[in-house]
VOGU-3710 file (C-alpha; in Angstrom, 3 decimals, decimal comma):
1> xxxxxxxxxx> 0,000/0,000/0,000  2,828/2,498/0,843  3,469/2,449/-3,310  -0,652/3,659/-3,814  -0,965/6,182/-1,109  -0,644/9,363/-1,547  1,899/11,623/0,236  3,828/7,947/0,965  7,130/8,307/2,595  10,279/7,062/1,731
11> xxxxxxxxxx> 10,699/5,318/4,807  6,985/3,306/3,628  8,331/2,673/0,010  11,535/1,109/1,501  9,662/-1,119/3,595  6,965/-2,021/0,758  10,293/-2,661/-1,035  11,733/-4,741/1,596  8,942/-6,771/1,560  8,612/-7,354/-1,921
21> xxxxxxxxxx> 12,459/-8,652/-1,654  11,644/-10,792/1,321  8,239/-12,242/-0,511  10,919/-13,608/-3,789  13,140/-14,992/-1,084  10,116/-17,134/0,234  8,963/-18,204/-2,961  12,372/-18,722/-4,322  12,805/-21,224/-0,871  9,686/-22,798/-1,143
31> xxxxxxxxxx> 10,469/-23,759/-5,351  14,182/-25,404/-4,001  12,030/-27,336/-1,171  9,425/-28,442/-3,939  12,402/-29,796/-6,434  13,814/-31,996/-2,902  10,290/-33,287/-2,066  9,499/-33,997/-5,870  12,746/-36,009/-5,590  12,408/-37,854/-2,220
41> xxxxxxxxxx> 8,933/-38,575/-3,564  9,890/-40,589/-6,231  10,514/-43,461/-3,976  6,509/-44,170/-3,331  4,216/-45,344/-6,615  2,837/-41,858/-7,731  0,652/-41,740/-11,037  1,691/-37,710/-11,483  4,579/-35,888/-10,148  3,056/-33,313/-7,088
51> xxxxxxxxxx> 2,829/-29,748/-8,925  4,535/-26,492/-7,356  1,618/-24,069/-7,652  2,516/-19,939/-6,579  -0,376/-18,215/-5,804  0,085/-14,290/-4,694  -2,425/-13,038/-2,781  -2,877/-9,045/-2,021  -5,178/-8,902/1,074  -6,073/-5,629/2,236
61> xxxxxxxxxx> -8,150/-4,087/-0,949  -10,005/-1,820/1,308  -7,576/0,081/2,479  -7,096/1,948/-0,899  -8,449/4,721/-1,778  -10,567/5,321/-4,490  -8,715/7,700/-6,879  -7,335/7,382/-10,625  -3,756/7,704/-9,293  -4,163/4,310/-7,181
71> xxxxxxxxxx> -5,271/2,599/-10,466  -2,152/3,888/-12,497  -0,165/2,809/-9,230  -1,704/-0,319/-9,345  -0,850/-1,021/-13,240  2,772/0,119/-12,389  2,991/-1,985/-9,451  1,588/-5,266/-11,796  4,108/-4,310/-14,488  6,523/-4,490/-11,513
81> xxxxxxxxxx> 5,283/-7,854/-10,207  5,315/-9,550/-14,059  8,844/-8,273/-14,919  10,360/-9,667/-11,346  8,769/-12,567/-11,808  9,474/-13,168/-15,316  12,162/-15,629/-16,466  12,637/-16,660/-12,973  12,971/-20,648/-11,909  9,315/-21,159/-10,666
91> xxxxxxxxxx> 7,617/-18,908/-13,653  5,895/-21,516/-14,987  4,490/-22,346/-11,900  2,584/-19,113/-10,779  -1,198/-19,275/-10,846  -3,266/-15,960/-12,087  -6,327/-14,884/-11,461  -9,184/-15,709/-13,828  -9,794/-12,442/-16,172  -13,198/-12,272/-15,114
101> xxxxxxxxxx> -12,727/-11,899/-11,692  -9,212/-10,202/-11,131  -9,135/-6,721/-9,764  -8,381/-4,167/-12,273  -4,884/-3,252/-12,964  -3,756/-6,191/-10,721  -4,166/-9,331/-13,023  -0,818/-10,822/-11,805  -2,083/-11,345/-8,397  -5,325/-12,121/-6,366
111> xxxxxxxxxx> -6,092/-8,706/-4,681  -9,065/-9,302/-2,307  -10,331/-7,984/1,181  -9,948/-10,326/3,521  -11,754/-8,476/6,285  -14,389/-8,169/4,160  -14,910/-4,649/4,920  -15,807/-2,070/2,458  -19,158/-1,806/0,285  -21,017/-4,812/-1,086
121> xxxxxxxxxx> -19,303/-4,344/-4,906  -16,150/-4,581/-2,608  -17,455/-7,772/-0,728  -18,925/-9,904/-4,256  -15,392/-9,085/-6,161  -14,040/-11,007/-3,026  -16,285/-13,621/-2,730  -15,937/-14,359/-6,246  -12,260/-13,836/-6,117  -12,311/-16,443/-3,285
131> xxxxxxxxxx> -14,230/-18,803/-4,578  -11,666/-19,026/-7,753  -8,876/-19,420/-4,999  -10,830/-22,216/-3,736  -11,427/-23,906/-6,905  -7,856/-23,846/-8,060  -6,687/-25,266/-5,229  -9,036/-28,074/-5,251  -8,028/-29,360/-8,834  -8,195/-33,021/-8,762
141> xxxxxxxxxx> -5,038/-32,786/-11,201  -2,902/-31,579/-8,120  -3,537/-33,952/-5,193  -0,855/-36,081/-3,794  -2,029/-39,467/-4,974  0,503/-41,662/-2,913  -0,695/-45,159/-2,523  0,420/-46,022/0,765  -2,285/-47,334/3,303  -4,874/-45,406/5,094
151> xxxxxxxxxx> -3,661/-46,432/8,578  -0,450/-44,037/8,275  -2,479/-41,139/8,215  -4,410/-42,187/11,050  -1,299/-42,492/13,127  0,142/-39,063/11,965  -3,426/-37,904/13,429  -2,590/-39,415/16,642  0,651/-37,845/16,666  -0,106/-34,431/16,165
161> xxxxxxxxxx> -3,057/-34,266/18,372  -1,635/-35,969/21,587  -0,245/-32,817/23,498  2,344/-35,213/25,398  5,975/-34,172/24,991  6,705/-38,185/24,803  5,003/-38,316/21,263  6,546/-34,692/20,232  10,140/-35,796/20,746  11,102/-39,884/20,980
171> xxxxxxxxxx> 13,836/-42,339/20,387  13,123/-45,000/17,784  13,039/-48,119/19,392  10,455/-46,373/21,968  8,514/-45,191/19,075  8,114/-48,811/17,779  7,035/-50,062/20,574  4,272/-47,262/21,175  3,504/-47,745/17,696  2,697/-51,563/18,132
181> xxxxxxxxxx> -0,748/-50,587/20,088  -1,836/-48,929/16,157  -3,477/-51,595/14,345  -2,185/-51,912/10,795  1,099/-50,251/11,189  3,676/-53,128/11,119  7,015/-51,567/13,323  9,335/-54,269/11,491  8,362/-54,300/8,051  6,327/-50,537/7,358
191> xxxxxxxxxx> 7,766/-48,012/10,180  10,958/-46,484/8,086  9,038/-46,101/4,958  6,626/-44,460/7,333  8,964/-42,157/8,727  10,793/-41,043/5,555  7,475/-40,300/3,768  6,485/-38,309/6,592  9,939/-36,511/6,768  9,198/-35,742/2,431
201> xxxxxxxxxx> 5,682/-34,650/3,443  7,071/-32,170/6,397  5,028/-34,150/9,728  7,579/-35,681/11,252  11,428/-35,353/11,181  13,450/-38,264/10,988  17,717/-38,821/9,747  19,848/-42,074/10,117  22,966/-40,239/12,003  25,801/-42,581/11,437
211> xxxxxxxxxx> 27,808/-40,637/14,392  25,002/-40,684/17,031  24,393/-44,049/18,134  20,342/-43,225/19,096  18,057/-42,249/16,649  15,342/-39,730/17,121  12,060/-38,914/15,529  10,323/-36,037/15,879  6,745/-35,968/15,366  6,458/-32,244/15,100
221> xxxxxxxxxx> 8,650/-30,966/12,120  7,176/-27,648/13,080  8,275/-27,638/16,765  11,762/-28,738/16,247  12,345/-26,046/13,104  11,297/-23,294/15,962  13,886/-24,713/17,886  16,464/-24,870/15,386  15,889/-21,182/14,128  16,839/-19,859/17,377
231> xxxxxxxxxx> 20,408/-21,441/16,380  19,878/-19,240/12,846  18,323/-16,252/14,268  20,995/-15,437/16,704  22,394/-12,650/15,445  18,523/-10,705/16,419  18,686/-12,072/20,426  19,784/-9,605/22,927  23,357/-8,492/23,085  23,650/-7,557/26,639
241> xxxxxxxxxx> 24,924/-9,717/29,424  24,969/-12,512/26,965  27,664/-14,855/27,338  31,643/-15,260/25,779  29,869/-18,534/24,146  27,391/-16,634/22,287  29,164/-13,622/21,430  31,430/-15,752/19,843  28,962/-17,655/17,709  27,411/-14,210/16,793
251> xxxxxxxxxx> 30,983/-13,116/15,745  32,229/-16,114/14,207  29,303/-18,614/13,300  30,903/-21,345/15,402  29,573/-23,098/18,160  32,601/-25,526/19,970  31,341/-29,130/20,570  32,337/-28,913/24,453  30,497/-25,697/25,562  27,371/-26,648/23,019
261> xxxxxxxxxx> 24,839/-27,604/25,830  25,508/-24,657/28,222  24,990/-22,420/24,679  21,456/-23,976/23,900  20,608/-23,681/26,931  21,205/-19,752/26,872  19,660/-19,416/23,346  16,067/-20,938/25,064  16,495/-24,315/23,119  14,003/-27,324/24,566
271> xxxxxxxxxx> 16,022/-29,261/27,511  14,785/-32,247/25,738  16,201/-32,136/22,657  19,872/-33,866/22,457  22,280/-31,383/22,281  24,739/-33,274/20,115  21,746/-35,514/17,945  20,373/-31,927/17,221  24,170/-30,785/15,924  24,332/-33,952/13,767
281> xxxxxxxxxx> 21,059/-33,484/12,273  22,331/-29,476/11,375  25,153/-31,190/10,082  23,303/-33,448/7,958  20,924/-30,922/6,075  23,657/-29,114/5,263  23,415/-26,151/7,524  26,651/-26,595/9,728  30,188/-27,669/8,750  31,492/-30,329/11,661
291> xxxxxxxxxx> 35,422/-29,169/11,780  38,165/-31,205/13,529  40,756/-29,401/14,735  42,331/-29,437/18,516  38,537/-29,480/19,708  35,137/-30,516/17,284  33,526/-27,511/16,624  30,203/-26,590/13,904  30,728/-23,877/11,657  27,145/-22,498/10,817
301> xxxxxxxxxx> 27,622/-19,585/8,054  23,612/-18,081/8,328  24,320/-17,168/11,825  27,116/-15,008/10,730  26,636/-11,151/10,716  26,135/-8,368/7,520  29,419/-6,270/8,058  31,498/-4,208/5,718  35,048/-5,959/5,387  36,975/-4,322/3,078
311> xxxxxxxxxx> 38,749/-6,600/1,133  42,371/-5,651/-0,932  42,621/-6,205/-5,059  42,456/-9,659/-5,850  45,872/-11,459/-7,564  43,807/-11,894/-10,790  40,671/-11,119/-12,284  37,529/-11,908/-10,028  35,894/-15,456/-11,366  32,340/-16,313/-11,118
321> xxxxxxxxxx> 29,878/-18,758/-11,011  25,777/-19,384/-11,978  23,320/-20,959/-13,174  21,510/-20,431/-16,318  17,829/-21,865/-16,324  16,331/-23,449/-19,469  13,409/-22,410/-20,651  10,770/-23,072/-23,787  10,981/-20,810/-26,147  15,200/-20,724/-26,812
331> xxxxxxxxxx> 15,409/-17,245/-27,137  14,382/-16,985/-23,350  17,838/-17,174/-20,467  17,558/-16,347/-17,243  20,172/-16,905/-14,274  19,547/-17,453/-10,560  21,521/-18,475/-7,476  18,986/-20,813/-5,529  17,869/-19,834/-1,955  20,436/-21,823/0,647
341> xxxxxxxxxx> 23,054/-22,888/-1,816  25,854/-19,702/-1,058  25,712/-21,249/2,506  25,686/-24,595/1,656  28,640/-24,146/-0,546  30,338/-22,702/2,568  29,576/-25,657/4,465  30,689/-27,845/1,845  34,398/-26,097/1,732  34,812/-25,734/5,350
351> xxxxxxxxxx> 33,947/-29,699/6,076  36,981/-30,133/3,509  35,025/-33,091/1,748  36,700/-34,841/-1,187  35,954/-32,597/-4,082  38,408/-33,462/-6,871  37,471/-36,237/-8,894  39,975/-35,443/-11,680  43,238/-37,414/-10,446  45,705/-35,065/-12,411
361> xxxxxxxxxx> 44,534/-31,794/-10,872  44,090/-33,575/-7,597  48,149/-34,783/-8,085  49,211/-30,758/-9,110  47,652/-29,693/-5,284  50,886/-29,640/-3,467  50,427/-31,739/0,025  46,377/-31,581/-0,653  46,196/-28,536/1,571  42,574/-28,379/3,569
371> xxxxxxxxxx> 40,767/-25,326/3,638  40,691/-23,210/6,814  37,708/-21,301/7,055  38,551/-17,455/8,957  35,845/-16,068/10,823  37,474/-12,463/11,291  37,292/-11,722/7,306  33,887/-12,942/6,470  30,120/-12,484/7,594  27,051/-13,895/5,953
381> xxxxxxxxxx> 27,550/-13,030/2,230  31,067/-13,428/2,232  33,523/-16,614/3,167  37,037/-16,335/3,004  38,989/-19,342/3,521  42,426/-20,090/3,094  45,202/-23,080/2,616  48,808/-23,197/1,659  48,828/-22,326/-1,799  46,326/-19,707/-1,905
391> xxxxxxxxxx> 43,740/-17,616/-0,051  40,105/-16,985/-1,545  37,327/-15,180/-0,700  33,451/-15,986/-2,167  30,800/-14,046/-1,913  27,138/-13,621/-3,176  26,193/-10,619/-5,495  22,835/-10,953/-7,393  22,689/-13,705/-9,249  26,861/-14,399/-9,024
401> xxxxxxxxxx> 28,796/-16,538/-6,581  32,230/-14,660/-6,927  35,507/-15,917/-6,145  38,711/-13,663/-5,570  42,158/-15,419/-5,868  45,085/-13,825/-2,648  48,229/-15,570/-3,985  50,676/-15,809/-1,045  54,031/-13,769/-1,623  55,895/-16,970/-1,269
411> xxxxxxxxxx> 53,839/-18,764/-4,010  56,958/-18,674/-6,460  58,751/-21,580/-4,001  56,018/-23,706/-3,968  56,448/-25,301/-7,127  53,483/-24,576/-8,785  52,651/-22,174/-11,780  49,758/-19,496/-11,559  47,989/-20,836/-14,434  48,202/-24,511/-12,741
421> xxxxxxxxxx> 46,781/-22,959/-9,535  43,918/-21,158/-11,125  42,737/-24,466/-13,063  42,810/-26,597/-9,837  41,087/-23,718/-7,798  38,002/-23,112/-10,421  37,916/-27,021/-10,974  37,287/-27,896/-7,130  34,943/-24,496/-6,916  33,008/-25,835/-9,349
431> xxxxxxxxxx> 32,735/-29,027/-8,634  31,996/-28,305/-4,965  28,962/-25,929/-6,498  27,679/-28,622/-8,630  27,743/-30,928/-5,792  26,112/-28,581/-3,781  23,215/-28,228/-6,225  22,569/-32,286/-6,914  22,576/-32,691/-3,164  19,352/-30,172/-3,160
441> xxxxxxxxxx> 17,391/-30,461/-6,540  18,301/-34,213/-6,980  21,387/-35,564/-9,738  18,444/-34,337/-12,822  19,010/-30,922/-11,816  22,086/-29,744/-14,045  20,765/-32,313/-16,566  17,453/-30,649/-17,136  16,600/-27,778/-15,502  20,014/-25,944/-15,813
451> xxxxxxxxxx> 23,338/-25,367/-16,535  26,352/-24,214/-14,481  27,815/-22,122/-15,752  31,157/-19,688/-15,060  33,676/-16,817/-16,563  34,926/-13,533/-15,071  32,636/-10,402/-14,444  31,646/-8,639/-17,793  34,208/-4,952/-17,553  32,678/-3,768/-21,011
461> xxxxxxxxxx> 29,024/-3,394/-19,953  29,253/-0,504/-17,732  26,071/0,621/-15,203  24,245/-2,533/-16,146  23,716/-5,166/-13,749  26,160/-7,769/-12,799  26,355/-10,097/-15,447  29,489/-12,785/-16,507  32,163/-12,583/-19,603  31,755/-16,297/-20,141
471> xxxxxxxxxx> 33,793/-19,184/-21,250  33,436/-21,123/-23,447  35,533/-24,715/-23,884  38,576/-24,646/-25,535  38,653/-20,995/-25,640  41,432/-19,171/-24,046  41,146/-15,771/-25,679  37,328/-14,839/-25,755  34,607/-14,884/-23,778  30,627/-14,690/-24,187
481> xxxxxxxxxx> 28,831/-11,382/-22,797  25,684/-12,954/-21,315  23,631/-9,329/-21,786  24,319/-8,691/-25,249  25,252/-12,402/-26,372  28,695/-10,845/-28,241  32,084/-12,516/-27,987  34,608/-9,902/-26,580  38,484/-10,323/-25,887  39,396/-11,632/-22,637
491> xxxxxxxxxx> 42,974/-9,685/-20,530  46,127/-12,054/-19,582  44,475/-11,613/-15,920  40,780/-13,214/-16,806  42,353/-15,855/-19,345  44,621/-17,664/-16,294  41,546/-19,089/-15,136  41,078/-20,906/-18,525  44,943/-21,070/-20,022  46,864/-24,040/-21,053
501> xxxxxxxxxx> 49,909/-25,128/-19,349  51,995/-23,987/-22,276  50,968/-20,651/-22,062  51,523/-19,847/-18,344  52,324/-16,355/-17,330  53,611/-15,607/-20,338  51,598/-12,481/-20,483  51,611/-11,847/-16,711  53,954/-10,501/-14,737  54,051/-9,238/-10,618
511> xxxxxxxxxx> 53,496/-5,555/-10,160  53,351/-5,237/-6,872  51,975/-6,635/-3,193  49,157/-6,231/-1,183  48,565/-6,835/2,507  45,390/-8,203/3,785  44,708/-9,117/8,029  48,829/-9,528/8,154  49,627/-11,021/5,188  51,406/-10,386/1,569
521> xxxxxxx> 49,874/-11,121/-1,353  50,955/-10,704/-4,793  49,252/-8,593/-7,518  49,436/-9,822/-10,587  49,269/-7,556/-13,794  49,247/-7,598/-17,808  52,331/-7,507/-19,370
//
């Protein structure tokens, strides 16, 4: 409303705006958790595939006022909505408003009155606007047909209407046995095909830890989310008189293994929950990093802070990484960076898992240095992590993951070249990204629904949005602008990511150092 009214304030259009950003992110999260259910759901006998449907929904029509400049607002603010939404992932699953019955000037959405206030016009354009809302959902085309039996349903009902903690929160063996009292549920031969269809559907929450010897179910996916967002929301608790623990997981996303219980008990977190199960189970969605150093600790990147760390000039040119959706009609690209995968990525480098599949790159890392994430250079868009051979920071910007290359000064005695480096370090990026991504959408994704894709950051294009100069195989010398779809000439310092062995910096020379948090860095120039 702050974009119809008149006399709005800038302070009202920022928040309208905010709003609007926070709505994508939502539907953005709920199209990755769609693409993991659709996948986890292809286990059970299912005659259709369940259909992501986006509805938007405007509910307070009443509140604007009747005057020609709300309806021109109102067109501008559709226009708005159609070109956001446009090319995006889920744009072929948003639902409109049948012509008949959508509000004028708002045909992209269902704009309604949901108090029902207003005069009677008001009231029958939202009963018939309702009644379309209520039809659509109902298709017959779009129910869950699972054939599983009847019986499983009638002990989810049990389960989420028993108020007893017991049911809420339970080992596995206990749940068996309470489960043997529910006629037609057989705890030997049924009860984990139960559980993980549950987990899919979102009742119950269920994970085979191999490092926690007990397994829990919880019966309440919604309760134990609450709990774990007060892990994720910490950085919006109170700052006074809190603890060293948690001013040092609000600083550095960490939380150490040995102080963990003392910690969740401070952040409000149910007594009954298992300290340790619940860190395996943040492990195992991909949400915390479980480092082994001197003492176990669980690197969670969303509960870093948003802080301005100025970072020096990178050794080379900046490379970058995204994904470019396929569409129908060939003439149609768009890129995205789904919801969750920056910090999954993060999670991903800083549990050093075996990325490397190629044995001759792996062979060219000297001593297969791990990655050491450092919590005093990054915050929650932005990860820097270093090893022996080089220091890199990524961070998120638009629709780019972007990486920026520190060589150490002392790089020249390590025995490998720059244009070796640079291969190994955009290989094992992008390999850890694709991982990343099939461990989401499901192995399909990059196979047909998009394409990873990478390059350096487009220099020619200036004041347009981010956008990448990208490559393309087996060319070291030119790159393809994404915006304009023109090949342009790419510097010594973009091609080193891309360069054969042969050619190493023979069009690169040092020009200088940096220092960066105590260290020297070289910077790396054209010749």
């Amino acid at each position: 409303n702050a974009f119809c009214r008149d006399g709005a304030t800038e302070e009202k259009r920022a928040n309208s705006r905010s709003t609007w950003e926070l709505m994508k992110e939502s539907i953005t999260a709920a199209y990755t958790m769609s693409m993991k259910s659709k996948r986890q759901l292809k286990a059970f006998d299912m005659p259709n595939e369940p259909q992501l449907r986006i509805f938007l929904v405007g509910t307070h029509l009443s509140l604007l006022p009747k005057d020609p400049e709300v309806e021109r607002a109102l067109l501008d603010h559709n226009k708005k909505v159609l070109a956001e939404m446009d090319n995006k992932p889920y744009d072929s699953n948003r639902v409109f408003p049948p012509k008949e019955v959508a509000y004028k000037g708002a045909g992209s959405y269902f704009l309604l009155d949901s108090q029902l206030q207003g005069d009677s016009k008001m009231k029958d354009h939202t009963c018939k606007l309702v009644n379309a809302l209520r039809s659509q959902l109902s298709d017959s085309r779009y129910r869950l047909a699972l054939k599983v039996p009847k019986v499983w349903f009638c002990l989810q009902l049990i389960t989420s209407s028993v108020k007893k903690k017991m049911w809420k929160f339970t080992e596995l063996k206990e749940f068996c046995i309470r489960c043997q009292f529910i006629q037609g549920v057989d705890a030997d031969g049924q009860l984990l095909a139960l559980l993980n269809l549950f987990h899919c559907l979102g009742f119950y929450v269920y994970f085979e830890l191999s490092e926690y010897k007990e397994q829990w179910i919880c019966t309440d996916a919604t309760f134990l989310y609450k709990e774990m967002s007060k892990v994720l929301s910490v950085q919006y608790g109170p700052s006074e008189s809190s603890s060293p623990e948690l001013r040092n997981l609000k600083k550095s996303g960490e939380i150490p293994e040995a102080t963990s219980e003392d910690l969740f008990q401070e952040l409000g977190i149910d007594a009954d929950i298992p300290t340790r199960w619940l860190l395996e189970v943040l492990v195992k969605i991909g949400i915390a990093a479980k480092v082994r150093e001197k003492e176990t600790r669980y690197f969670i990147p969303a509960a870093l802070p948003e802080r301005e760390i100025n970072l020096p000039e990178p050794s080379v040119a900046t490379l970058a990484f995204t994904f470019s959706f396929h569409s129908a009609f060939e003439y149609q690209r768009y890129t995205c960076i789904p919801t969750g995968l920056f910090h999954r990525l993060a999670v991903d480098i800083a549990s050093n898992r075996q990325a490397l599949e190629d044995q001759q790159i792996k062979q060219a890392y000297i001593s297969g240095s791990q990655w050491e994430y450092c919590p005093s250079q990054s915050d929650s868009t932005q990860f820097y992590f270093s090893q022996e051979n080089a220091h890199i920071v990524l961070s998120l910007k638009g629709d780019l993951i972007q990486l920026q290359l520190l060589v150490p000064e002392d790089f020249p005695q390590l025995g490998l070249s720059l244009t070796e480096l640079c291969r190994c370090i955009r290989t094992e990026v992008k390999e850890r990204i694709a991982f990343v991504s099939k461990a989401i959408f499901g192995s399909e994704f990059l196979a047909q629904r998009a394409t990873l894709e990478d390059g350096v950051i487009c220099r020619y294009c200036e004041g347009s949005t981010l956008h990448l100069l990208r490559f393309k195989d087996g060319n070291q010398r030119t790159g393809l602008c994404t915006r304009l779809n023109k090949m342009t000439g790419l510097t010594p310092r973009e091609s080193v990511w891309v360069a054969k062995e042969q050619d190493s910096n023979t069009n690169l020379s040092v020009a200088g150092k940096v220092e960066f948090d105590g260290d020297q860095f070289l910077l790396y120039k054209d010749q």
